[in-house]
N, C-alpha and C positions, 0 to 999 in steps of 0.2 A: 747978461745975468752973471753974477760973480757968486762961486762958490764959497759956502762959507769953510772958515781957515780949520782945516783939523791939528787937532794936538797930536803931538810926536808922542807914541805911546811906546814901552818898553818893548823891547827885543823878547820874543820868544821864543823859547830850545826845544826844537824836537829830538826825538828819537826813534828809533828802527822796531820794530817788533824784534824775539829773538825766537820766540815758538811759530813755528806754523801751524797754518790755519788751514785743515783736512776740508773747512765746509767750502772753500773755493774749490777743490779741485774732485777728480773724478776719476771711477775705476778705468783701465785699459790694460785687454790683453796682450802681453810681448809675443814676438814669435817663439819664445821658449818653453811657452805656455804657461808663465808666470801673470802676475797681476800688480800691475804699480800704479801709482797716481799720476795724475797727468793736468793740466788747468784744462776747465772747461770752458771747451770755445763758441758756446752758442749764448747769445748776447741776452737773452731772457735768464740765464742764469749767473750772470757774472756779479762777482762779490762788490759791498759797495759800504762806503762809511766816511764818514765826517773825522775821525780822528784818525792822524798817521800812522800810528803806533798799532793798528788791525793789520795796516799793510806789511807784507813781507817784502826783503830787500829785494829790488830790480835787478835782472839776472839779463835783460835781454832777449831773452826768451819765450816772455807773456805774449800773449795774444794784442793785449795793448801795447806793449813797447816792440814789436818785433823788427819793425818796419822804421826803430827811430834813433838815431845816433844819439845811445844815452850816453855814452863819455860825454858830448857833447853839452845837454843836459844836468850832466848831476848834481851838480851844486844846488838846482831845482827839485829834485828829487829827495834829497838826505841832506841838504844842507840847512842852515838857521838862517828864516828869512824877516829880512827887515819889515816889520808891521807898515813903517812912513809911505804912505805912494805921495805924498804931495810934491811938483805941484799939477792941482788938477782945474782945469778952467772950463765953464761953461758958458754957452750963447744960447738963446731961446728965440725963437721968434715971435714966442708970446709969455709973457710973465704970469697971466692969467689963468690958462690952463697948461703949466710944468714948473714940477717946484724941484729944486735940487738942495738934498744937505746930509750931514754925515750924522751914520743911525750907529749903535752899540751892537757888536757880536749877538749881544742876547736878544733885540731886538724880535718879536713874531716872526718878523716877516721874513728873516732869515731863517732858509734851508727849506723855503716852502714849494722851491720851484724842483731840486733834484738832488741829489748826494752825489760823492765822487764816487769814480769806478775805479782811478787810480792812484799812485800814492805822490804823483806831484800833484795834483789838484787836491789830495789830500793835505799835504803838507801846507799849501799855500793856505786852505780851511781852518787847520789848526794855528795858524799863523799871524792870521790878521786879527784888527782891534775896533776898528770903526769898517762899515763899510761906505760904498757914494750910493744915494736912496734919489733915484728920479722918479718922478709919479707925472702920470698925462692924466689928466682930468677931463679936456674939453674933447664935445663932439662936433667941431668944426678942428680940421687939421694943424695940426703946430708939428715945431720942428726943433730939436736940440743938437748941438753938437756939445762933445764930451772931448777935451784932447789934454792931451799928456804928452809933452817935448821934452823934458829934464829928467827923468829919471835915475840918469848916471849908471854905473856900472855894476854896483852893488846887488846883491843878489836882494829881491824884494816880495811880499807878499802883495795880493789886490783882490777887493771885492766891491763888486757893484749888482745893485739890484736895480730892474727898470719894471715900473709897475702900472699897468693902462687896465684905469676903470673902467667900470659900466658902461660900454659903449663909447668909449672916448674913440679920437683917431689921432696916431701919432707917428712922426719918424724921430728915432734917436742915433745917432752917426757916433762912434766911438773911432777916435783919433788918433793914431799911434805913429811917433817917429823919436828919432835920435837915438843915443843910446838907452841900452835895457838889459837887465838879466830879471826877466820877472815870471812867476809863476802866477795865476788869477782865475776866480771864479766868477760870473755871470750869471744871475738869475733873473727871467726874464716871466715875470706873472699879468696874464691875459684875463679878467673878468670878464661876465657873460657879454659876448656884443662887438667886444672890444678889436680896433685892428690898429696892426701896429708895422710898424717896419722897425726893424734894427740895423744897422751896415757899421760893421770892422772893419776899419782899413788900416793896413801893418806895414808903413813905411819906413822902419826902422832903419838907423846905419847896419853898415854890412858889417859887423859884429854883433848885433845884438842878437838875446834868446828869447823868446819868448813862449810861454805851453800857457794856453787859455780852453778853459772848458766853460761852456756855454749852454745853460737848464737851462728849457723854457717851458711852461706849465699853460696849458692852452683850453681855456674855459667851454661853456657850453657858445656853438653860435660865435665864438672868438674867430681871428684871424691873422698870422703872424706870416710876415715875410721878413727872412734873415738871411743876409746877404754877408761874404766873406770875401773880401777884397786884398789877397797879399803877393808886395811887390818890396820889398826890403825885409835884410835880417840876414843873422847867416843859418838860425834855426827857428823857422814856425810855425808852430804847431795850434791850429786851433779846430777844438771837438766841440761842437753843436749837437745837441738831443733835442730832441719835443716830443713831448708826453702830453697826448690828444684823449683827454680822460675824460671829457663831457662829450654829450652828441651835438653832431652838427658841425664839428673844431676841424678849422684847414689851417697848412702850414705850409710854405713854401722856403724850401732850403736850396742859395744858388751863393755859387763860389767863383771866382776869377784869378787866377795868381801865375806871376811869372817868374821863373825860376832862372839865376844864372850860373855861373859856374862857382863850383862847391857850396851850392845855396839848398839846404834845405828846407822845402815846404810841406806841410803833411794836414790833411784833416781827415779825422772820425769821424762819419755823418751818423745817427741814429737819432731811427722815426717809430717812435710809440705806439702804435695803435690799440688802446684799448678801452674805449667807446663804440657805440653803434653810429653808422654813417657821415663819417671825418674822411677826410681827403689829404692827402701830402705829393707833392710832386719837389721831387728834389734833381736840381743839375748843376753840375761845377763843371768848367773849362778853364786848361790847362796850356801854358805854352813855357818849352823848355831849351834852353841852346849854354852850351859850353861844358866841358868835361867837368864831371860832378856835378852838375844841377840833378839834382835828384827830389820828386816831387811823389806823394805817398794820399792816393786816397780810398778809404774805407765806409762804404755804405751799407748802413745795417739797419732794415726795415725789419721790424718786428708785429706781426697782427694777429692780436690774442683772440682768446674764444669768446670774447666779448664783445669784439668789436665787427659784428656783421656790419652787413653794407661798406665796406671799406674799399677807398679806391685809391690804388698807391702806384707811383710811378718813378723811379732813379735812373741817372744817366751819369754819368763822365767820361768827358772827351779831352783829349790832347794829343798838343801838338808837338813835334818834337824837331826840331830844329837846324840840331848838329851832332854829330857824333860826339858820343861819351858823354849822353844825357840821359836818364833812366826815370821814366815813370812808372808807378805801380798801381792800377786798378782793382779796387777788389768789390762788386756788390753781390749783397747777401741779403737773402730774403729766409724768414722766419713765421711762415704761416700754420695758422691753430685754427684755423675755423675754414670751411668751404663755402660760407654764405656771403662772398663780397663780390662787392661790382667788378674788381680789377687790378693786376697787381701784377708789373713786371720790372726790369732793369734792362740796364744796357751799358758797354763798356768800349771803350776804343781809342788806341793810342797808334800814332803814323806820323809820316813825312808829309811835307806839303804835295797835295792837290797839282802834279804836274800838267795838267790839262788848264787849272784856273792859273800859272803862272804862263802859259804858254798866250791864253786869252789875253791877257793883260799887255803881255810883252808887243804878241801882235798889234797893239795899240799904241804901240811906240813910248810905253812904259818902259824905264828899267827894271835891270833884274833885281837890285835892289831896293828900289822901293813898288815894284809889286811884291814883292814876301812882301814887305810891312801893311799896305795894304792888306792881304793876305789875312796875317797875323790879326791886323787889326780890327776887319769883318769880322775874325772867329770869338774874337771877346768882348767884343762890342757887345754882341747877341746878351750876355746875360748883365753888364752896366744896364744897357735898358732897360732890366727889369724891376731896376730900383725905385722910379716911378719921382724922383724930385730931376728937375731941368737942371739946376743947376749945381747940385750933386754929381748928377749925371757926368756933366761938361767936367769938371774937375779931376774923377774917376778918369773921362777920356784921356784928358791933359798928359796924368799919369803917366797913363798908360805908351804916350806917344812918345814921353822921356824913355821910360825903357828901350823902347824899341828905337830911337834913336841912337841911344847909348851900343844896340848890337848893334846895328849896321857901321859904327865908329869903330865897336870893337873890332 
């Protein structure tokens, strides 16, 4: 399937706010017993908007940046982003049911899945000009890949909406390598019925940046598995939400990324809940080795007063490898209502399992390639969960370059 060609549409200038905005932030007592403002850090309240110009400048400090090497960053953040992504190519495995082509900013169906929470997904918002519009139709299963190898260096804008009808079933595979400095939004819309799979994968050169935020809006009876696979880059960041807002809506959020040295990987997880009887189980694993791999993630489950019967579950695991590697686990739960079936987390970062490397070894394994082994049981667990064979096998492939690559290193 060949995308059709978008026209190179003009450059657009942002700018900074220069007033601040009192309604993001919140009273807090000093120990002086004075009163100042402060951002408020509970995820049902945090500011939110389509245009860059709401946001105040990033200081480092947010709740959303705290955790992220914005020097790294900022050109992403405050700078003027090129509207052009192309080029962008697409494969279907059925013509039939997935249609691929580039829709206008003003288009409906943009902004129907979520708004930014921050000012570089803001930024990239006010930035772009066309967005890439995939629709899955059919309710026998098809399969697109979406990939992007050129992008060059330049700092750039990206919007893509993936949209599964009425009970359609679909996987869409979004493709990322070579270089990049790009910021981008995803909006990912479920009608009644509809199941979908999405999988990122961010194989970028070791230079590239990337910040992607990823709304998915999850119908009555809908079902969405999204899958975040990053293993290149020197900074990436990608925030997934689902906003479970009909009854019946499950969603499954699982992550894989391996981190090297001076590599940062970070994701925002936030799970909506505000429907009666929807489900989300979210899990990402982690594996880190070489001084400055630093790997950043944030689970934030939300379950309003509306949404009884909810049964919600997060985890993130990692492994950590070698000294002067740093992972940061944070989940955080946000409950408004007493009426649900279940609702916890879990969090855990360590050294390898010296009992399963001793197993192994007594088997006349190296020590070298039981860690890989090792390693490579621990992230296998959530590839699998993607549910195409030969996806899958590819994901593995990946993953076994990496890990070749340490044991070389």
């Amino acid at each position: 399937m060949s995308v059709p060609t978008q026209t190179a549409p003009a450059t657009v200038s942002t700018g900074a706010s220069t007033a601040p905005d009192h309604s993001r932030l919140g009273s807090k007592q000093h120990s002086d017993g004075g009163w100042g403002l402060v951002p408020l850090q509970v995820r049902s309240a945090r500011f939110a908007s389509f245009d860059v110009t709401d946001f105040e400048t990033v200081t480092g400090h947010e709740a959303e940046w705290k955790h992220t090497p914005v020097a790294r960053v900022q050109p992403l953040i405050d700078g003027t982003l090129d509207p052009d992504i192309r080029p962008v190519t697409a494969t279907a495995s059925s013509d039939d049911s997935v249609t691929v082509e580039w829709i206008d900013r003003n288009d409906s169906r943009i902004g129907s899945a979520g708004k930014p929470e921050e000012r570089a997904s803001a930024n990239a918002w006010s930035a772009f000009e066309s967005a890439l519009m995939v629709t899955i139709t059919g309710e026998q299963p098809s399969e697109i890949s979406v990939t992007r190898s050129a992008l060059g260096t330049g700092a750039r804008a990206a919007h893509t909406v993936i949209h599964a009808t009425h009970h359609s079933v679909g996987t869409v595979v979004l493709q990322n390598s070579g270089d990049a400095l790009l910021s981008e939004n995803v909006e990912i819309i479920l009608d009644e019925g509809a199941h979908l799979t999405v999988v990122t994968v961010q194989q970028w050169n070791a230079s590239a940046v990337h910040l992607a935020s990823h709304f998915s809006e999850i119908g009555r009876d809908a079902r969405l598995k999204h899958v975040v696979v990053s293993l290149g880059g020197s900074v990436v960041r990608v925030n997934p939400s689902a906003h479970l807002s009909r009854e019946g809506g499950e969603v499954e959020l699982y992550g894989v990324y391996f981190a090297d040295t001076g590599q940062h990987l970070e994701q925002q997880v936030f799970v909506n809940h505000d429907a009666p009887n929807t489900k989300s189980r979210v899990s990402y694993k982690g594996a880190l080795q070489g001084v400055g791999a630093h790997t950043v993630w944030v689970g934030d489950v939300l379950i309003r007063p509306t949404a009884s019967g909810t049964d919600s579950y997060e985890q993130n695991r990692n492994l950590l490898l070698t000294d002067g590697a740093r992972a940061d686990s944070i989940p955080n739960l946000e409950i408004e209502t007493g009426e649900i079936a279940g609702a916890g987390h879990a969090s855990a970062s360590g050294r390898f399992d010296d009992e399963q490397l001793f197993y192994l070894q007594a088997r006349g394994i190296g020590e070298d390639e039981a860690r890989r082994l090792v390693v490579r049981g621990f992230l296998s667990e959530i590839v699998q969960k993607i549910g195409s064979p030969a996806l899958e096998e590819r994901l593995q492939n990946a993953i076994e370059a990496e890990l070749a690559l340490s044991t070389a290193s």
